[in-house]
N, C-alpha and C positions, 0 to 999 in steps of 0.2 A: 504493500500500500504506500509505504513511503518513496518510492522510486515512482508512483503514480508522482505523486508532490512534488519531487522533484525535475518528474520531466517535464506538469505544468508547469513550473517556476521557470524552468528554461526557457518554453515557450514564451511566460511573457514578460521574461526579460529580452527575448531578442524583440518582440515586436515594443518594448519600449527603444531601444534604438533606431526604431526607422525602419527594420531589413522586413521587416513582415507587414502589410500592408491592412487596411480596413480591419484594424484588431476587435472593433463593437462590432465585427459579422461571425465572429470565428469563435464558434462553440467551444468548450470545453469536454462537455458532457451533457447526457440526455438523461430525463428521470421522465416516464408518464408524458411523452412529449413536451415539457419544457426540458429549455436550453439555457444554463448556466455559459456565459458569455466571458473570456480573458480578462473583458474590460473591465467586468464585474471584479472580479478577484485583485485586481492592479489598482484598486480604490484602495481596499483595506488592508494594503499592505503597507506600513510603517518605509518613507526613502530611506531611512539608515539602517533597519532591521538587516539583519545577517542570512545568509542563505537559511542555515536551519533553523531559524527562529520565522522567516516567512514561510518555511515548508510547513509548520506546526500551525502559525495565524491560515495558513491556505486549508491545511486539514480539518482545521476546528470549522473553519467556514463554510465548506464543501459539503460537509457530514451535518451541519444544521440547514444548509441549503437542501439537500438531497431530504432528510428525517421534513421538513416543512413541505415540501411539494407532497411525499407519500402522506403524512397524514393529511390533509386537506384533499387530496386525491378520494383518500381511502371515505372519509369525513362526504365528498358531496355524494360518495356513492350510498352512504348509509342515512342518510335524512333525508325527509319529504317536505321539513317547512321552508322551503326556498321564500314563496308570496309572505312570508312575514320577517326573513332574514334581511328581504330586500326594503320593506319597508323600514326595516330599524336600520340598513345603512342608509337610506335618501333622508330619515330623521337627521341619523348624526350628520351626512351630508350639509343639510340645512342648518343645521345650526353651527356648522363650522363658519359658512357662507357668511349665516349674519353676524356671527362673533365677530369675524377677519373686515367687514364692512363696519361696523358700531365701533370700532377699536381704532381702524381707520379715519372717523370722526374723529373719535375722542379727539388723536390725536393734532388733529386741525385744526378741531374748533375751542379747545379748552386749555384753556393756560395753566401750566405746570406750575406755576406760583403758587407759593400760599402766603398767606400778609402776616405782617405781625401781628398786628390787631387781633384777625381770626386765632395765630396758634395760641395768646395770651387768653383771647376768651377760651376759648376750649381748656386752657389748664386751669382756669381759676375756675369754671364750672365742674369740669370731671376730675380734678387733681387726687380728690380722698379715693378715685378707683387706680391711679398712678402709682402704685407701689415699688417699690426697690424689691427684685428677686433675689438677690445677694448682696454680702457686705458689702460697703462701701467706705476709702477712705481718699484723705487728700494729704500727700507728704514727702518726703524724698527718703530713700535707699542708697548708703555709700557701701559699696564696699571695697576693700583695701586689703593688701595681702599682708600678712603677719609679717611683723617684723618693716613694718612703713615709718616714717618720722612721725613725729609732730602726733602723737594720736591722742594725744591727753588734750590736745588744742581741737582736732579732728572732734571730739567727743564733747565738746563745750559748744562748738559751734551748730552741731546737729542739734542740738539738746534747746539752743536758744532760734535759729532758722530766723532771727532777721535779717534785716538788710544787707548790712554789714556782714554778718556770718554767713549767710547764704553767698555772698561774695568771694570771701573767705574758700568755702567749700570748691566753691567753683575752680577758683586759680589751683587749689592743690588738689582737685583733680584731676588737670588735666597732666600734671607729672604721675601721681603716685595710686590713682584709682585704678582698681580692675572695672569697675562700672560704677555709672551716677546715674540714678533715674531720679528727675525732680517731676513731680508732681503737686506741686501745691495750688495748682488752676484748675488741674483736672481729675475728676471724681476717676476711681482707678478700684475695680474688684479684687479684695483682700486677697483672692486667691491667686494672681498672678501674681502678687509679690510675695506669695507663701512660697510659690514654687521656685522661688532666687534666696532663699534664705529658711537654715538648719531651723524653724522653730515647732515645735508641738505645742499644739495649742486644742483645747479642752470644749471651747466653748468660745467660739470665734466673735460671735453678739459682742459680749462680756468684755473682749479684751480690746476691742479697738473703741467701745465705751472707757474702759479703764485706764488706757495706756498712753502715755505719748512720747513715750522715748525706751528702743531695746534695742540692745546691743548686747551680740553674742559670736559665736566663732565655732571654724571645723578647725582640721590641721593645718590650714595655708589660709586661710582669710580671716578678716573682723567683717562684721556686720552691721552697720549703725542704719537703724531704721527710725525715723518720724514720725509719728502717727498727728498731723496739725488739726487733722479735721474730721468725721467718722460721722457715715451712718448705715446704720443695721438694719437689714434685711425686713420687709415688711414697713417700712415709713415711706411718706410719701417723697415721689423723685423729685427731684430737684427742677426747676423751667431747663435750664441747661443740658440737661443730659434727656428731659422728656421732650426734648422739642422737635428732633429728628421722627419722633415716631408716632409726636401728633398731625407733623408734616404729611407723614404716610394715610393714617386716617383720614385726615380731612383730605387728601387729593382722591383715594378710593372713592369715599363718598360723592365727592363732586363727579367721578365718573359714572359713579352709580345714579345719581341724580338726574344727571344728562342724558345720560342711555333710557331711562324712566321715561321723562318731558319727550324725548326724540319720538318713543313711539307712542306714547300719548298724542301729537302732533301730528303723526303719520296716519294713524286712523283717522284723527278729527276732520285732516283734511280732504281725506275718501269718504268722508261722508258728507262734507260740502261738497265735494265734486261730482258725487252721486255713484261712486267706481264701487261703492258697494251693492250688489244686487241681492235683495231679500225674494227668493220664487216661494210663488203659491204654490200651495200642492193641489 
Protein backbone atom coordinates (compact mmCIF):
# COMPACT_ATOMS: atom_id res chain seq x y z
CA UNK A 1 0.00 0.00 0.00
CA UNK A 2 2.67 2.37 0.77
CA UNK A 3 4.42 2.00 -2.68
CA UNK A 4 0.79 2.87 -3.99
CA UNK A 5 1.66 6.43 -1.94
CA UNK A 6 4.55 6.72 -3.06
CA UNK A 7 4.03 6.32 -6.64
CA UNK A 8 1.01 8.96 -6.23
CA UNK A 9 3.48 11.22 -4.77
CA UNK A 10 5.63 10.93 -7.61
CA UNK A 11 3.15 11.56 -9.84
CA UNK A 12 2.25 14.78 -8.45
CA UNK A 13 5.36 15.86 -7.87
CA UNK A 14 6.37 15.80 -11.58
CA UNK A 15 3.01 17.38 -12.75
CA UNK A 16 3.94 20.18 -10.04
CA UNK A 17 6.83 20.96 -12.25
CA UNK A 18 5.24 21.44 -15.42
CA UNK A 19 6.27 17.93 -17.30
CA UNK A 20 2.73 16.50 -16.88
CA UNK A 21 0.18 18.59 -18.37
CA UNK A 22 -3.83 19.29 -17.22
CA UNK A 23 -3.07 17.61 -13.70
CA UNK A 24 -7.24 18.70 -12.53
CA UNK A 25 -8.09 15.96 -15.48
CA UNK A 26 -5.96 13.17 -14.29
CA UNK A 27 -7.47 10.76 -11.86
CA UNK A 28 -5.85 9.17 -9.24
CA UNK A 29 -8.31 6.40 -8.59
CA UNK A 30 -11.86 5.26 -8.97
CA UNK A 31 -14.25 4.32 -5.89
CA UNK A 32 -18.27 3.65 -7.09
CA UNK A 33 -17.50 5.85 -10.14
CA UNK A 34 -16.08 8.88 -8.48
CA UNK A 35 -12.68 10.13 -9.29
CA UNK A 36 -10.22 11.24 -6.65
CA UNK A 37 -8.23 13.94 -8.81
CA UNK A 38 -3.95 14.70 -8.32
CA UNK A 39 -5.19 18.12 -7.95
CA UNK A 40 -7.13 17.10 -5.09
CA UNK A 41 -4.37 15.42 -3.07
CA UNK A 42 -1.55 18.46 -4.14
CA UNK A 43 -3.83 20.88 -1.99
CA UNK A 44 -3.22 19.15 1.36
CA UNK A 45 -0.06 18.42 1.13
CA UNK A 46 2.06 20.76 3.43
CA UNK A 47 5.27 22.66 0.51
CA UNK A 48 7.97 21.67 3.17
CA UNK A 49 6.60 18.28 4.29
CA UNK A 50 9.19 15.43 3.51
CA UNK A 51 8.56 12.69 1.15
CA UNK A 52 7.36 10.20 3.87
CA UNK A 53 5.46 12.51 5.85
CA UNK A 54 3.37 13.58 2.56
CA UNK A 55 3.04 9.74 1.79
CA UNK A 56 1.32 9.38 5.31
CA UNK A 57 -0.96 13.10 4.80
CA UNK A 58 -1.67 11.26 1.14
CA UNK A 59 -2.73 7.93 2.96
CA UNK A 60 -4.60 9.25 5.71
CA UNK A 61 -6.48 11.28 2.96
CA UNK A 62 -7.19 8.65 0.37
CA UNK A 63 -8.44 6.14 2.81
CA UNK A 64 -11.04 8.81 4.26
CA UNK A 65 -11.70 9.81 0.68
CA UNK A 66 -12.23 6.37 -0.40
CA UNK A 67 -14.21 5.06 3.50
CA UNK A 68 -16.71 8.70 2.52
CA UNK A 69 -17.67 7.91 -1.10
CA UNK A 70 -18.46 3.96 0.10
CA UNK A 71 -20.59 4.91 2.83
CA UNK A 72 -22.76 7.49 1.25
CA UNK A 73 -22.66 5.18 -1.74
CA UNK A 74 -23.65 2.25 0.58
CA UNK A 75 -26.00 5.15 2.67
CA UNK A 76 -28.25 6.28 -0.75
CA UNK A 77 -28.76 2.75 -1.46
CA UNK A 78 -30.35 1.88 1.96
CA UNK A 79 -32.96 4.99 2.55
CA UNK A 80 -36.04 6.00 0.94
CA UNK A 81 -36.42 9.42 2.41
CA UNK A 82 -34.70 11.31 -0.24
CA UNK A 83 -38.26 14.01 -0.67
CA UNK A 84 -37.48 15.09 2.94
CA UNK A 85 -33.55 14.91 2.86
CA UNK A 86 -33.85 17.24 0.16
CA UNK A 87 -36.14 19.59 1.68
CA UNK A 88 -33.87 19.84 4.81
CA UNK A 89 -30.81 20.63 2.44
CA UNK A 90 -32.96 23.70 0.34
CA UNK A 91 -33.93 24.77 4.34
CA UNK A 92 -30.21 24.86 5.25
CA UNK A 93 -29.66 26.09 1.77
CA UNK A 94 -31.95 29.06 2.50
CA UNK A 95 -30.95 30.15 5.23
CA UNK A 96 -27.20 30.09 4.43
CA UNK A 97 -28.50 32.46 1.54
CA UNK A 98 -30.00 34.98 3.89
CA UNK A 99 -27.55 34.74 6.61
CA UNK A 100 -24.54 35.44 3.95
CA UNK A 101 -27.12 38.47 2.45
CA UNK A 102 -28.26 40.00 6.35
CA UNK A 103 -24.51 39.92 7.40
CA UNK A 104 -23.68 41.60 4.07
CA UNK A 105 -25.96 44.49 5.22
CA UNK A 106 -24.94 44.54 8.55
CA UNK A 107 -21.98 45.15 7.33
CA UNK A 108 -22.62 48.37 5.10
CA UNK A 109 -25.15 49.79 6.74
CA UNK A 110 -24.04 49.60 10.53
CA UNK A 111 -21.22 51.39 12.00
CA UNK A 112 -18.83 49.37 14.17
CA UNK A 113 -18.76 52.01 16.78
CA UNK A 114 -19.87 52.19 19.97
CA UNK A 115 -19.80 55.71 21.98
CA UNK A 116 -18.85 56.37 25.11
CA UNK A 117 -21.99 57.42 26.26
CA UNK A 118 -23.63 54.04 25.32
CA UNK A 119 -20.76 51.73 27.00
CA UNK A 120 -21.00 54.02 30.32
CA UNK A 121 -24.69 53.73 30.21
CA UNK A 122 -24.68 50.09 29.83
CA UNK A 123 -22.02 49.66 32.97
CA UNK A 124 -23.63 51.83 35.35
CA UNK A 125 -27.06 50.01 34.46
CA UNK A 126 -25.93 46.36 34.33
CA UNK A 127 -22.57 46.64 36.29
CA UNK A 128 -23.87 44.43 39.64
CA UNK A 129 -24.20 41.54 36.77
CA UNK A 130 -20.39 42.59 35.75
CA UNK A 131 -18.43 40.37 37.99
CA UNK A 132 -14.79 39.47 38.08
CA UNK A 133 -14.31 35.59 37.34
CA UNK A 134 -10.99 35.45 38.82
CA UNK A 135 -8.41 37.36 41.02
CA UNK A 136 -7.55 40.21 40.27
CA UNK A 137 -4.52 42.53 41.10
CA UNK A 138 -2.48 45.74 40.09
CA UNK A 139 1.48 45.65 40.89
CA UNK A 140 4.91 44.96 39.64
CA UNK A 141 7.05 41.42 39.98
CA UNK A 142 11.17 41.94 40.17
CA UNK A 143 12.97 39.26 39.85
CA UNK A 144 16.70 39.15 40.36
CA UNK A 145 19.20 36.30 40.43
CA UNK A 146 20.65 35.44 43.94
CA UNK A 147 23.57 37.00 44.72
CA UNK A 148 22.43 40.74 42.70
CA UNK A 149 23.73 44.11 44.45
CA UNK A 150 21.98 46.55 46.18
CA UNK A 151 18.98 44.09 47.30
CA UNK A 152 18.26 45.46 50.72
CA UNK A 153 17.68 48.84 48.50
CA UNK A 154 15.92 46.55 45.68
CA UNK A 155 13.44 45.42 48.76
CA UNK A 156 12.75 49.08 50.02
CA UNK A 157 11.88 50.34 46.89
CA UNK A 158 9.38 47.43 45.82
CA UNK A 159 7.94 47.73 49.32
CA UNK A 160 7.38 51.61 48.90
CA UNK A 161 6.49 51.72 44.40
CA UNK A 162 6.47 55.48 44.40
CA UNK A 163 7.70 57.74 42.01
CA UNK A 164 10.98 57.84 42.83
CA UNK A 165 11.21 54.12 43.63
CA UNK A 166 9.59 52.80 40.97
CA UNK A 167 12.32 55.00 39.08
CA UNK A 168 14.79 53.44 41.02
CA UNK A 169 13.41 49.81 40.11
CA UNK A 170 13.49 50.68 36.67
CA UNK A 171 17.24 51.82 36.18
CA UNK A 172 18.46 48.72 38.14
CA UNK A 173 16.76 46.75 36.03
CA UNK A 174 17.68 47.06 33.25
CA UNK A 175 21.48 45.87 34.51
CA UNK A 176 20.61 43.32 37.06
CA UNK A 177 16.92 41.93 36.42
CA UNK A 178 16.19 38.46 35.04
CA UNK A 179 12.58 40.12 34.49
CA UNK A 180 10.28 43.21 35.53
CA UNK A 181 6.69 43.05 34.84
CA UNK A 182 5.14 46.45 36.18
CA UNK A 183 1.66 46.47 36.21
CA UNK A 184 0.29 49.08 38.29
CA UNK A 185 -2.28 50.54 35.33
CA UNK A 186 -3.23 47.29 34.51
CA UNK A 187 -5.73 44.89 36.39
CA UNK A 188 -3.56 41.44 35.68
CA UNK A 189 -5.16 37.76 36.83
CA UNK A 190 -3.24 36.49 40.13
CA UNK A 191 -2.74 33.42 38.32
CA UNK A 192 -0.39 34.41 35.63
CA UNK A 193 1.87 35.96 38.06
CA UNK A 194 1.41 32.69 40.25
CA UNK A 195 2.93 30.88 37.52
CA UNK A 196 6.55 33.22 37.58
CA UNK A 197 6.81 32.89 41.09
CA UNK A 198 7.70 29.78 43.93
CA UNK A 199 4.43 30.66 46.08
CA UNK A 200 1.69 28.39 47.69
CA UNK A 201 -0.89 29.88 48.59
CA UNK A 202 -4.18 28.42 50.43
CA UNK A 203 -6.65 30.75 49.67
CA UNK A 204 -5.82 33.18 46.92
CA UNK A 205 -9.22 35.79 47.83
CA UNK A 206 -7.60 36.07 51.24
CA UNK A 207 -4.11 36.93 50.34
CA UNK A 208 -4.16 39.51 47.66
CA UNK A 209 -6.82 41.11 50.40
CA UNK A 210 -4.16 40.67 52.84
CA UNK A 211 -0.82 41.28 51.34
CA UNK A 212 1.18 43.87 49.79
CA UNK A 213 4.53 43.00 49.78
CA UNK A 214 6.29 39.07 49.26
CA UNK A 215 9.32 38.39 48.79
CA UNK A 216 10.63 34.92 48.46
CA UNK A 217 13.30 32.63 46.40
CA UNK A 218 14.27 29.07 44.77
CA UNK A 219 18.07 28.22 44.35
CA UNK A 220 19.13 31.03 41.75
CA UNK A 221 16.53 33.81 42.19
CA UNK A 222 14.75 36.57 44.65
CA UNK A 223 11.24 37.38 44.04
CA UNK A 224 9.93 40.73 45.04
CA UNK A 225 6.37 40.85 44.36
CA UNK A 226 3.78 44.01 44.83
CA UNK A 227 0.40 43.45 45.41
CA UNK A 228 -0.73 47.94 45.04
CA UNK A 229 -4.12 47.15 44.29
CA UNK A 230 -6.44 43.73 44.42
CA UNK A 231 -9.65 42.51 43.65
CA UNK A 232 -11.24 39.12 44.33
CA UNK A 233 -13.13 37.15 42.34
CA UNK A 234 -16.83 37.79 42.39
CA UNK A 235 -16.92 41.80 42.72
CA UNK A 236 -17.84 43.97 40.34
CA UNK A 237 -15.33 44.73 37.09
CA UNK A 238 -13.94 47.56 36.85
CA UNK A 239 -15.20 50.22 33.52
CA UNK A 240 -11.75 49.50 32.38
CA UNK A 241 -11.34 46.01 31.95
CA UNK A 242 -15.42 45.66 31.35
CA UNK A 243 -15.49 47.83 28.42
CA UNK A 244 -14.12 45.76 25.62
CA UNK A 245 -16.92 43.24 26.35
CA UNK A 246 -19.69 45.76 26.72
CA UNK A 247 -18.34 46.86 23.37
CA UNK A 248 -19.00 43.30 22.09
CA UNK A 249 -22.74 43.20 23.59
CA UNK A 250 -23.84 46.26 22.60
CA UNK A 251 -22.59 45.94 18.63
CA UNK A 252 -24.36 42.19 18.70
CA UNK A 253 -27.37 43.77 19.69
CA UNK A 254 -27.23 46.44 17.32
CA UNK A 255 -26.96 43.61 14.70
CA UNK A 256 -29.49 41.86 16.14
CA UNK A 257 -31.74 44.94 16.11
CA UNK A 258 -31.12 45.78 12.57
CA UNK A 259 -31.43 42.34 11.10
CA UNK A 260 -35.06 42.40 13.22
CA UNK A 261 -36.39 46.24 11.63
CA UNK A 262 -34.72 45.00 8.19
CA UNK A 263 -37.30 42.30 7.89
CA UNK A 264 -39.91 43.91 9.69
CA UNK A 265 -39.57 46.44 6.67
CA UNK A 266 -39.21 43.96 4.08
CA UNK A 267 -42.62 42.44 4.62
CA UNK A 268 -44.26 45.98 5.40
CA UNK A 269 -43.25 46.90 2.34
CA UNK A 270 -44.81 43.77 0.27
CA UNK A 271 -47.70 44.47 1.79
CA UNK A 272 -47.82 48.02 0.57
CA UNK A 273 -46.90 46.98 -2.63
CA UNK A 274 -49.51 44.22 -2.76
CA UNK A 275 -46.47 41.25 -3.68
CA UNK A 276 -48.31 39.41 -1.11
CA UNK A 277 -51.17 37.22 -2.55
CA UNK A 278 -53.61 35.82 0.07
CA UNK A 279 -55.83 32.94 -2.53
CA UNK A 280 -59.21 31.93 -1.71
CA UNK A 281 -60.00 28.50 -1.46
Amino acid sequence: MKKLFFFLLTIIAVSCTGKVSDTKLKPVLEVEGKFLYQDEIKKIIPADASVIDSAEITERYIKKWVTDVLVYENAKRNINNFDDIDKLVEEYRKSLIIHEYEQGLVEQKLSDKVTEEELQKFYNTYKGELLTQENLIKGLLLIVPKGAPETDHVREWVRQSDTKALENIEKYSLKNAISYDFFMNKWTLFSEILRKIPLKIENSSTFIRTTSFVETSDSTKLYFLRIASALPAGQVEPYDLAKDKISSILLNKKKSDFIIQFEKDIYNDALKEGSINYLKK
